[in-house]
C-alpha positions in Angstrom: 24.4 -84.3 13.1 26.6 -87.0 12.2 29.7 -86.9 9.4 29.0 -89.5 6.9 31.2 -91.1 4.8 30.2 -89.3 1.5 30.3 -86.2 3.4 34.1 -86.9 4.0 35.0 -88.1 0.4 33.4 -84.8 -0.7 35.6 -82.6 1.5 38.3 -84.6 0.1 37.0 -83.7 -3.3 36.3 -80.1 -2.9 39.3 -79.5 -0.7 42.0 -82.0 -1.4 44.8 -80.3 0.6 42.7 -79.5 3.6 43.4 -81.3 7.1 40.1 -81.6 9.1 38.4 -83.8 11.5 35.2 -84.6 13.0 34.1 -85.2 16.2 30.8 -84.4 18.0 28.8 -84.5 14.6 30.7 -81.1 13.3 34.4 -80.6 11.1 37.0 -79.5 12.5 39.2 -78.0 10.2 42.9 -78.0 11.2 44.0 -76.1 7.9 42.7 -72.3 8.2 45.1 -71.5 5.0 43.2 -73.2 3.3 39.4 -72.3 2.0 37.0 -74.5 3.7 34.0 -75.4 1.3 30.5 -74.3 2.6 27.8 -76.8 4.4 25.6 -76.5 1.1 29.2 -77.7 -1.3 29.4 -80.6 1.2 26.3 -81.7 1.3 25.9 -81.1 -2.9 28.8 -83.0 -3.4 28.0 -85.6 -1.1 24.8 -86.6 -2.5 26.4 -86.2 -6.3 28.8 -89.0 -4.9 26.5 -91.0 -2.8 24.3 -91.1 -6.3 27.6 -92.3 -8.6 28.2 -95.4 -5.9 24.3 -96.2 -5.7 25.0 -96.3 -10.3 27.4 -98.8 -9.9 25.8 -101.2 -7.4 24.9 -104.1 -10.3 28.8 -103.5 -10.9 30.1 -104.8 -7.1 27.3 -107.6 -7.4 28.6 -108.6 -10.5 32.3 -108.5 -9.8 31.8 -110.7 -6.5 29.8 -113.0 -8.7 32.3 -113.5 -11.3 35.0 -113.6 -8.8 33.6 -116.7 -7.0 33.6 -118.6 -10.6 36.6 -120.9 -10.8 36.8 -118.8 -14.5 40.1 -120.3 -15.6 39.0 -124.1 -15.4 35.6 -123.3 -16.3 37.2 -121.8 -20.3 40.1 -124.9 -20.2 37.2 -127.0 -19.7 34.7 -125.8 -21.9 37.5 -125.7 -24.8 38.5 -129.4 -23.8 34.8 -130.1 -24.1 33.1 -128.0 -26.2 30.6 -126.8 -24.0 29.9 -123.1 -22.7 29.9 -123.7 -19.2 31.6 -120.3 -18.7 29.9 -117.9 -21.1 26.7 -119.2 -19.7 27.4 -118.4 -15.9 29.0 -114.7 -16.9 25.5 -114.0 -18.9 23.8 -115.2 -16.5 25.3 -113.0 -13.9 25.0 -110.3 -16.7 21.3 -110.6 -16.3 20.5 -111.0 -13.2 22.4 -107.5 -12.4 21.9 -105.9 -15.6 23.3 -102.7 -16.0 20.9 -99.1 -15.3 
């Protein structure tokens, strides 16, 4: 079996003072003062975390979208011009990741 990443963010969640590593596909936990969380919390809490970061996909396509507009010039410009250069490419991007 092999540690994931969500499996690790959930330990951290479910046992934020803990000290652990993995190695051969298992944890091993180097804080035995403190209570480990069971296979069953991991893996719950893994696929609860795995499921909010899948959510909020449109949200990383969007911002790498809007932070390849030039977004400064395109507003100066469009208020120097009177065009909507700007809003246009933002709703655009809006639609083609809309929101779940």
């Amino acid at each position: 079996m092999k540690i994931d990443t969500f499996e690790i963010k959930a330990i951290g969640k479910l046992a934020p003072n803990a000290n652990f590593r993995t190695g051969n596909g298992k944890i091993i936990w180097d804080s035995p003062d403190i209570a480990q969380p069971s296979e069953a919390d991991i893996t719950t809490k893994a696929s609860e975390l795995e499921a909010e970061f899948n959510a909020q996909e449109y949200a990383r396509n969007r911002k790498a979208e809007y932070d390849a507009l030039n977004q400064f010039e395109m507003q100066f410009d469009d208020e120097e011009n009177g065009t909507t250069t700007w809003k246009d490419a933002v709703n655009a991007i809006k639609a083609k990741y809309p929101k779940p």
